[in-house]
C-alpha positions in Angstrom: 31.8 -70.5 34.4 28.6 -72.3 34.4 29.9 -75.8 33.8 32.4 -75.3 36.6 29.4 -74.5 38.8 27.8 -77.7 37.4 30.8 -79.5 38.5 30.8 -77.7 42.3 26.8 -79.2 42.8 27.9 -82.7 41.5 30.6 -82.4 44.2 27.8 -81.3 46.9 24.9 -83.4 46.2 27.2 -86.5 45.0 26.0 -88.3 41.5 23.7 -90.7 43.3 21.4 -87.8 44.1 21.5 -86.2 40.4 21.4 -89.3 38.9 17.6 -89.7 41.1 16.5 -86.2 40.1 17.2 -87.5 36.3 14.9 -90.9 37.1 12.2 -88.8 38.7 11.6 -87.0 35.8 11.2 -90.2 33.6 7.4 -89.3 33.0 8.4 -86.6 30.8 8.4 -87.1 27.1 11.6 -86.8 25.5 11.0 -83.1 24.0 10.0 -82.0 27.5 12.5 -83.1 28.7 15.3 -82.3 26.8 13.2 -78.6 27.1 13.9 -78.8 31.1 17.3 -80.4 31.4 18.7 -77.9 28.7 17.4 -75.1 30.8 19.1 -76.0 34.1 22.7 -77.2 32.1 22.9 -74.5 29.7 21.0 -71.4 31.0 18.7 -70.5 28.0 15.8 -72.0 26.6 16.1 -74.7 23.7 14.8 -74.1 20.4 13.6 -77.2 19.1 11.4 -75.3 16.1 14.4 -73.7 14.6 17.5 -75.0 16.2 20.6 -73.0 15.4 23.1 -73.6 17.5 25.3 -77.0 17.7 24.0 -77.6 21.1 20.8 -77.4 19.6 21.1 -79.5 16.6 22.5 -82.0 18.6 19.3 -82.3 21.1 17.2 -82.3 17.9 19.0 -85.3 16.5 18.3 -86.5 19.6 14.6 -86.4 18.6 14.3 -87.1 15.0 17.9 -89.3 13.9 17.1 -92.5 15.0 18.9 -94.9 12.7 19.1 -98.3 13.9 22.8 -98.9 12.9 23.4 -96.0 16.0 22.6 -98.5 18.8 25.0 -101.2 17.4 28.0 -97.8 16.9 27.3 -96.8 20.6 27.1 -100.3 22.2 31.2 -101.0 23.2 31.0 -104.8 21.6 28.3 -104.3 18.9 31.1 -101.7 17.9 34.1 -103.6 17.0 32.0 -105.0 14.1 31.3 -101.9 12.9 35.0 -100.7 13.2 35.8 -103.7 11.3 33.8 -103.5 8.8 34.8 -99.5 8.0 38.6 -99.6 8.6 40.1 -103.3 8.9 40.8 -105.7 11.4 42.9 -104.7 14.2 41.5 -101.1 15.2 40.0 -102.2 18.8 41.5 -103.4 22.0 41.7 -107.0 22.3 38.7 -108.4 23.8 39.4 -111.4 26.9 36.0 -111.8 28.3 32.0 -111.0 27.8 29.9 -111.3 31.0 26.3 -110.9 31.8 27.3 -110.2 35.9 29.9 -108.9 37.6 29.3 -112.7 39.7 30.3 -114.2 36.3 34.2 -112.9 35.5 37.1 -114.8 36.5 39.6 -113.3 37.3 42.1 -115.9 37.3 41.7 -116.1 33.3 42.6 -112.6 33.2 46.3 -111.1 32.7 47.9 -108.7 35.4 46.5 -105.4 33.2 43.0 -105.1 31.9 40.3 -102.8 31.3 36.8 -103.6 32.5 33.7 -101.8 31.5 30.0 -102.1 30.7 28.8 -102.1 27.4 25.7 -99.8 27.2 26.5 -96.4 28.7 29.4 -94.0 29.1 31.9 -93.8 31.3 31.4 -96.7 33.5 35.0 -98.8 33.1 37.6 -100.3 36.0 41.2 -100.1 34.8 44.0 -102.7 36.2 47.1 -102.0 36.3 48.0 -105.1 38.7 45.4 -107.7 39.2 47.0 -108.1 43.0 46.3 -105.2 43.8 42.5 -104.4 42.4 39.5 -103.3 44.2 37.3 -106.3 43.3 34.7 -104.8 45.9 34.3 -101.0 44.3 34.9 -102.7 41.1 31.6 -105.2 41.8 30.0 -101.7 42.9 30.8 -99.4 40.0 30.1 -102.0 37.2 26.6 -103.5 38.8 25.8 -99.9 39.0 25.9 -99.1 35.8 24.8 -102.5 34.8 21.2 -101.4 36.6 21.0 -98.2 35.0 19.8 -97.0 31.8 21.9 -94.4 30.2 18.9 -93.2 28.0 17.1 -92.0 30.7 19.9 -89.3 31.9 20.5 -87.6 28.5 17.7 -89.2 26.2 20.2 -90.5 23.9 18.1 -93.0 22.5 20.5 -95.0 20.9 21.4 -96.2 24.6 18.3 -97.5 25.5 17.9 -100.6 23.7 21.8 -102.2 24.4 22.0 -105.1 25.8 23.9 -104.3 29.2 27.2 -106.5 30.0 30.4 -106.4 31.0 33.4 -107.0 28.8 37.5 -106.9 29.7 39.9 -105.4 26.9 43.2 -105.1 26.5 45.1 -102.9 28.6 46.3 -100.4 26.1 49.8 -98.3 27.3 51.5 -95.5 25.1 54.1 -94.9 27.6 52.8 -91.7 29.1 51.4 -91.1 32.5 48.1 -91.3 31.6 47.2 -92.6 28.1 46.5 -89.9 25.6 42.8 -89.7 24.1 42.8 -88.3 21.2 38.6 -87.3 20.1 37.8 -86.9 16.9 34.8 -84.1 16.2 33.6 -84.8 13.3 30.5 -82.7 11.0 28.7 -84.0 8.3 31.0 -87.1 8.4 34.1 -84.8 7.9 36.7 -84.1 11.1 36.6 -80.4 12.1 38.7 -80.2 15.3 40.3 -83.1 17.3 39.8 -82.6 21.8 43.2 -84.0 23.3 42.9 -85.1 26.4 46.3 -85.6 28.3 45.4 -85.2 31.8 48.1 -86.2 34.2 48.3 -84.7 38.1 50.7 -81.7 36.9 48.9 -80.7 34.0 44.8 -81.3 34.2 43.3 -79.9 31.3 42.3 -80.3 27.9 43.9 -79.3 24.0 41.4 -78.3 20.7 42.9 -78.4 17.5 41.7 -78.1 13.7 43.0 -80.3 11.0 46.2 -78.5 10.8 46.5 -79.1 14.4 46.6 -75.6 15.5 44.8 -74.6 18.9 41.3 -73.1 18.4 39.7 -69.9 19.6 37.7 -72.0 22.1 37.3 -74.1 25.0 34.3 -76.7 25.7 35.4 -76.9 29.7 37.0 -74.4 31.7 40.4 -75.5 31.7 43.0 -75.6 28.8 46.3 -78.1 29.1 49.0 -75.3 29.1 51.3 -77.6 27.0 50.5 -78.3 23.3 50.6 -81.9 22.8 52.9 -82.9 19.7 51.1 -84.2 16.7 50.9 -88.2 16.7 52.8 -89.6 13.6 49.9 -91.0 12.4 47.6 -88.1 12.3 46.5 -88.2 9.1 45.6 -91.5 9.0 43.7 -91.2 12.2 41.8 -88.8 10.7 41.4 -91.0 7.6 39.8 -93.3 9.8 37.1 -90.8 11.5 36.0 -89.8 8.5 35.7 -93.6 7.2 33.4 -94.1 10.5 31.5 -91.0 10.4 30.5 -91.1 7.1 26.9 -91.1 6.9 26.2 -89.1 10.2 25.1 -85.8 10.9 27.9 -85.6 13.9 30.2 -88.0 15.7 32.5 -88.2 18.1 35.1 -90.8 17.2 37.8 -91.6 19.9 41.2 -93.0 19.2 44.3 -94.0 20.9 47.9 -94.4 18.8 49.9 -97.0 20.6 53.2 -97.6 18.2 52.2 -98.0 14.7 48.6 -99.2 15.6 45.7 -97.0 15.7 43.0 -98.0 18.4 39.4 -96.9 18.2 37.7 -96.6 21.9 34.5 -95.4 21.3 31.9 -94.1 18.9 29.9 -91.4 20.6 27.1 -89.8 19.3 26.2 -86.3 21.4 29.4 -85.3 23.3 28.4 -84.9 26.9 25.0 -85.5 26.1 24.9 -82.4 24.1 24.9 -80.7 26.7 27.9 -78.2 25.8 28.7 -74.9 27.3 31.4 -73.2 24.8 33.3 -70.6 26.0 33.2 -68.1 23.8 29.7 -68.3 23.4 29.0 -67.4 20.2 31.5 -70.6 18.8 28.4 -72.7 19.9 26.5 -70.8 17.0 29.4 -70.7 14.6 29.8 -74.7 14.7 25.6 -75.2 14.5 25.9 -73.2 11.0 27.8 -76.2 10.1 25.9 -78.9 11.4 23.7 -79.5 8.4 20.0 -81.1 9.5 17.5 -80.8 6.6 18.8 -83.6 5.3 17.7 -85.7 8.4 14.2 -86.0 8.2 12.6 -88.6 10.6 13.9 -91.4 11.7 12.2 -92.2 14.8 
């Protein structure tokens, strides 16, 4: 599968060396690009003229969707506003602390569990589970990393590139299980179409796809599947209330939820699921879901 032998050259050439081959190609305009690094993840040339599949679509929104309100969804404090202001107070993790520098946080002020992370990219967070017992050293590390970097210029999702980078500690959020249970909204045209379920725990890695009616779909977007079906949260439909409240207005979005009790947490807002950059297995569902994703409506937002 190609995306597992994306996975295998990570491994090899470690992320510090991808991550320079992304920056040395920062003299390319955004179309070309997108043209190149589309090439190399998916295998086949991008159609930007006449985009037709959802990988596609999704690099053309890339392009031509640039609605301001994006950068304050995809920016993790601008977007408990937002969440507010759709669904209610209550809907994000509790926020103890906003920091410019890693140099800046006390830790003291902070409780035995709390989540760390930085608030203009993906991916870049420190969970404690015991303060006594945290790697303030690879924690410093990871988060002035990221604070350095500038997500944009990996995947050219421009809604990145004008966040103010910082670091903020949330709640640590616990729904009993091993690992807590991410549940991922996909939503088209503002409406939920299948939910990813990620349960990953060290005896059963993987991943779950259901439709609305919570029944496993006919394809994969990674190589592995969870081979047990995750029971259906209580409050399903009113999670999926809320992603449609939050999507409305966008052409896709990704919204992420976690149910702890009978509170509904939203963890993220993302805009192009792993950059867009999508392998499906089958094939052909890539094409199936782009004949959903409607674009004429878009125009040109840049």
């Amino acid at each position: 599968m190609r995306n597992e032998a994306i996975h295998r050259i990570k491994r090899i050439l470690g992320k510090n060396v991808i991550s320079a081959f992304y920056r040395s190609l920062g003299f390319l305009s955004d179309d070309r690009y997108l043209r190149l690094i589309y090439r190399l993840r998916m295998g086949k040339r991008l159609d930007l003229e006449n985009p037709q599949s959802f990988t596609e679509k999704l690099q053309w929104l890339k392009l031509h969707d640039h609605n301001p309100e994006y950068t304050r969804m995809a920016d993790k404090l601008g977007m408990r506003d937002f969440v507010r202001e759709r669904i209610g107070e209550g809907h994000t993790a509790a926020l103890l602390g906003v920091w410019d520098c890693f140099s800046e946080i006390d830790f003291d002020a902070l409780p035995e569990r709390f989540v760390l992370k930085t608030t203009h990219d993906s991916g870049s967070y420190v969970i404690c589970r015991n303060k006594s017992e945290l790697d303030i050293p690879h924690a410093r590390k990871k988060l002035e990393r990221s604070l350095g970097r500038n997500y944009y210029r990996t995947t050219r999702e421009w809604q990145y590139k004008n966040i103010r980078p910082r670091i903020i500690a949330e709640q640590y959020l616990d729904d009993g299980n091993e690992c807590l249970t991410d549940y991922k909204f996909f939503c088209i045209n503002g409406k939920p179409h299948f939910m990813y379920v990620e349960q990953e725990t060290a005896h059963n890695p993987g991943q779950t796809i259901v439709d609305m009616d919570f029944k496993v779909v006919p394809f994969l977007m990674e190589d592995r599947r969870n081979e047990v079906m995750p029971k259906k949260p209580l409050l399903f439909d009113r999670m999926r209330e809320y992603a449609e409240k939050l999507a409305e207005g966008t052409p896709f979005l990704r919204v992420d939820m976690y149910c702890i009790g009978e509170t509904i947490y939203i963890g993220e807002l993302t805009f192009y699921h792993y950059g867009g950059f999508i392998p499906f297995n089958p094939a052909e569902w890539d094409y199936k879901l782009g004949q959903e994703l409607d674009i004429e409506s878009i125009g040109s937002r840049v």
